[in-house]
C-alpha positions in Angstrom: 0.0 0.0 0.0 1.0 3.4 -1.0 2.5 6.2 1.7 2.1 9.5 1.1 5.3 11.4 1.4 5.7 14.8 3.2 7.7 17.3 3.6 8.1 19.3 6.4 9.9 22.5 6.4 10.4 24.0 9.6 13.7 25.1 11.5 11.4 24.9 15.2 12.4 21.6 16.6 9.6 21.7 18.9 7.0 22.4 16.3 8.5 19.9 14.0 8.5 17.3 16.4 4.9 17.9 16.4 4.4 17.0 12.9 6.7 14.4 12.3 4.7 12.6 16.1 1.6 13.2 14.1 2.3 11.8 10.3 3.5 8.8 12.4 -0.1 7.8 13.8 -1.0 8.4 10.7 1.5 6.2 8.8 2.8 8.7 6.4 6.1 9.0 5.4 8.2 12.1 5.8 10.9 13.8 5.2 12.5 17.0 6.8 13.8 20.5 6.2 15.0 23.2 8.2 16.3 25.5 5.6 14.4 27.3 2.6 17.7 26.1 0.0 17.4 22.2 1.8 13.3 22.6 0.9 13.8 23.6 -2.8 16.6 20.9 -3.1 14.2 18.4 -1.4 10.9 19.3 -3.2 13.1 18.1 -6.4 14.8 15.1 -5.1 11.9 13.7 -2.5 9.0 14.8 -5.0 7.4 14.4 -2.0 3.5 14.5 -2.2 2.8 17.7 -0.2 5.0 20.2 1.5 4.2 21.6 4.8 6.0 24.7 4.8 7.0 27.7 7.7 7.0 30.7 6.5 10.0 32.6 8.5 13.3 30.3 7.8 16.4 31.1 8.4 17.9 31.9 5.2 14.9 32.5 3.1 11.2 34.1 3.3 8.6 30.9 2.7 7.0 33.0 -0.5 9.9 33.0 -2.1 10.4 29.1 -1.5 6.7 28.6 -2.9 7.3 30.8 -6.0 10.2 29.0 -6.5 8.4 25.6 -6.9 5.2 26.7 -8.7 7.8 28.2 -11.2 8.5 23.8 -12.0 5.7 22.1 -9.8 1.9 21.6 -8.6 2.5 19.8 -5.6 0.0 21.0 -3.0 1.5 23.4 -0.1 0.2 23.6 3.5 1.6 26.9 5.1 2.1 26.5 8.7 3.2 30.3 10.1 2.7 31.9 13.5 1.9 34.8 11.0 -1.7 35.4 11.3 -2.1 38.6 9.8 -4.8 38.2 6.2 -1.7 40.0 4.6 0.4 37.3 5.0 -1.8 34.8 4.1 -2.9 36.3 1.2 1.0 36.3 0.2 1.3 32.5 0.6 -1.7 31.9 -1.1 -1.1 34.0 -4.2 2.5 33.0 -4.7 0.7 29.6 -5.1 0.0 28.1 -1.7 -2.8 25.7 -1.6 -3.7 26.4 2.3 -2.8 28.0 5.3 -2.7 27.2 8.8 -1.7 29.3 11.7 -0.1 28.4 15.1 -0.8 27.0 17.4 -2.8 24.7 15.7 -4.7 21.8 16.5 -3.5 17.9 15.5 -7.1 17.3 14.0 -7.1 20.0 12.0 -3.7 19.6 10.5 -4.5 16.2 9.8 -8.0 17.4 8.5 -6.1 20.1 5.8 -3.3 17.4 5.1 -6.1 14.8 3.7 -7.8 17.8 1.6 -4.1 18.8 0.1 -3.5 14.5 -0.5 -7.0 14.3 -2.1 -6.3 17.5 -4.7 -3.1 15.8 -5.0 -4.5 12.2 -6.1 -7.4 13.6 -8.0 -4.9 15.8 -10.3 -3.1 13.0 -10.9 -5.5 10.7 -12.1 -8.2 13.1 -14.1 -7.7 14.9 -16.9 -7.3 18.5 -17.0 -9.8 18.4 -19.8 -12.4 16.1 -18.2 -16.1 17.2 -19.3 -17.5 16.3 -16.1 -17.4 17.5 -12.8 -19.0 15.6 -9.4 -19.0 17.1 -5.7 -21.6 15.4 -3.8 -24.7 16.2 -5.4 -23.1 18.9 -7.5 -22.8 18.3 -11.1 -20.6 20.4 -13.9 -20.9 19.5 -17.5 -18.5 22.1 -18.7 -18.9 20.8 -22.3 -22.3 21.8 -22.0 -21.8 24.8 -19.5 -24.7 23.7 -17.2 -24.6 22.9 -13.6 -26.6 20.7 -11.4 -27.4 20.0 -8.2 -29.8 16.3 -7.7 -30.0 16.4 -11.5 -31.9 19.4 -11.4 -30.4 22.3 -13.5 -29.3 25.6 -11.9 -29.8 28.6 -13.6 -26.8 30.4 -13.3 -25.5 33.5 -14.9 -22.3 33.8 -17.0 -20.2 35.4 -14.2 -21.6 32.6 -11.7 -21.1 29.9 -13.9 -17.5 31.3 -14.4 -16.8 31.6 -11.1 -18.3 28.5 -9.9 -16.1 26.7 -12.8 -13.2 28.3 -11.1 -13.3 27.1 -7.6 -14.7 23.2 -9.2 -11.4 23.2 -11.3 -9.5 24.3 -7.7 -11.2 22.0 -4.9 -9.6 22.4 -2.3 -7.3 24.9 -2.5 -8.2 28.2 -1.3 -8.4 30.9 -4.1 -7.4 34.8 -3.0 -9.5 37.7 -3.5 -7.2 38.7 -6.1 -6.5 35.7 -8.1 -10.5 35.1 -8.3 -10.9 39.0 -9.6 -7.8 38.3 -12.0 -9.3 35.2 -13.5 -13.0 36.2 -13.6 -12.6 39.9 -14.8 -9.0 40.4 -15.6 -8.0 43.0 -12.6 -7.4 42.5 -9.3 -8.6 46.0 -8.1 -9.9 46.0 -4.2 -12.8 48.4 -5.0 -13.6 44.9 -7.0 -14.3 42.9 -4.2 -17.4 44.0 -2.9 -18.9 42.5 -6.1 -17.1 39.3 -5.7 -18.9 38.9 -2.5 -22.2 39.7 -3.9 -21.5 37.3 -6.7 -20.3 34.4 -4.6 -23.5 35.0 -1.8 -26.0 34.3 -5.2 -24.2 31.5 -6.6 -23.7 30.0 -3.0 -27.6 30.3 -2.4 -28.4 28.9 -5.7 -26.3 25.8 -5.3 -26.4 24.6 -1.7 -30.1 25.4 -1.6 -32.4 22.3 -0.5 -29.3 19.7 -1.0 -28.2 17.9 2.3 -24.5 18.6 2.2 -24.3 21.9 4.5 -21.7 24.4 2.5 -19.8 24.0 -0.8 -18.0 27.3 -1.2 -16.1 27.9 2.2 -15.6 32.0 3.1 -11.6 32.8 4.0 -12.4 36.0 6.0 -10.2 38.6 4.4 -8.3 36.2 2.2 -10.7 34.4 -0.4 -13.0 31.2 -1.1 -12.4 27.7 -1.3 -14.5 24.6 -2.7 -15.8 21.8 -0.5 -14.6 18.5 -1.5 -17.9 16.4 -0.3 
């Protein structure tokens, strides 16, 4: 049976004692970093499945590590910072960071975020990019058709809903920035813009998780952005 493979880059011995205690109960293998030029040389010769990365390293910022490794790779990224300003996290997440978690943190939730990461991971790997059809619970995407469902019943969506509800299927899982939504959808990313997202995202979210069992699909990141529910 397959073992994920992490890796953790952290230079707190206490914290990363933490995580390597926790990927044990879990069975997961792991490898370890304390440096930001030991992570990029690891991400290439590990390939591990997910990094869990801190942000303030010793020799290097964890943004620049991240940009770094989108510039070759898609392999998910956890952030784990004691930053907890939206700034910051709105940094990681833009330079390509797929979540964010801030400490102290709690074991289940870590392990909770590492299993979505794993799943984006797996499901990447083994569906096309140009797949016609999209299934989250009782959501439904036919993208060659540009309808959505939800129990087989058609939503009506407008363009910009359908656009944006497209965006956040293709990304389940990963948390998607104010700014890289408004870049996407409408080609700036100006913060006068975001008021409108919002008022976009509260319509589509009412449309699609109305009278279905599963309780939320689109996830709000106070300050930072949305994510997709992987149900």
């Amino acid at each position: 049976m397959y073992k994920p493979k992490i890796l953790i880059v952290e230079d707190d011995p206490a914290i990363s004692n933490l995580i390597r205690t926790t990927l044990d109960t879990q069975n997961y293998q792991y490898h370890t970093a304390k440096t930001g030029s030991g992570a990029i040389l690891d991400a290439v010769s590990y390939n591990p499945d997910v990094i869990i990365l801190d942000l303030g390293l010793p020799d290097m910022d964890g943004v620049e590590i991240i940009k770094k490794v989108r510039s070759w790779s898609n392999m998910p990224i956890i952030v784990v910072s004691a930053r907890s300003e939206d700034r910051d996290k709105v940094d990681a997440l833009d330079a390509g960071a797929d979540d964010y978690l801030t400490k102290p943190f709690s074991v289940e939730e870590f392990l909770a975020r590492l299993r979505v990461a794993l799943r984006r991971s797996y499901m990447e790997g083994n569906t096309s990019e140009e797949s016609s059809i999209y299934i989250n619970g009782e959501l439904k995407i036919d993208y060659v058709a540009g309808c959505a469902y939800i129990q087989d019943r058609e939503i009506h969506l407008t363009p910009i809903e359908y656009k944006l509800l497209c965006l956040l299927a293709k990304n389940t899982g990963k948390v998607l920035t104010h700014n890289y939504i408004l870049k996407e959808i409408w080609g700036s990313s100006l913060e006068s813009d975001i008021p409108s997202l919002r008022v976009f995202m509260a319509t589509l979210r009412k449309k699609i998780e109305k009278n279905t069992s599963s309780t939320t699909y689109i996830q709000t990141h106070i300050g930072v952005g949305y994510r997709m529910i992987r149900h």
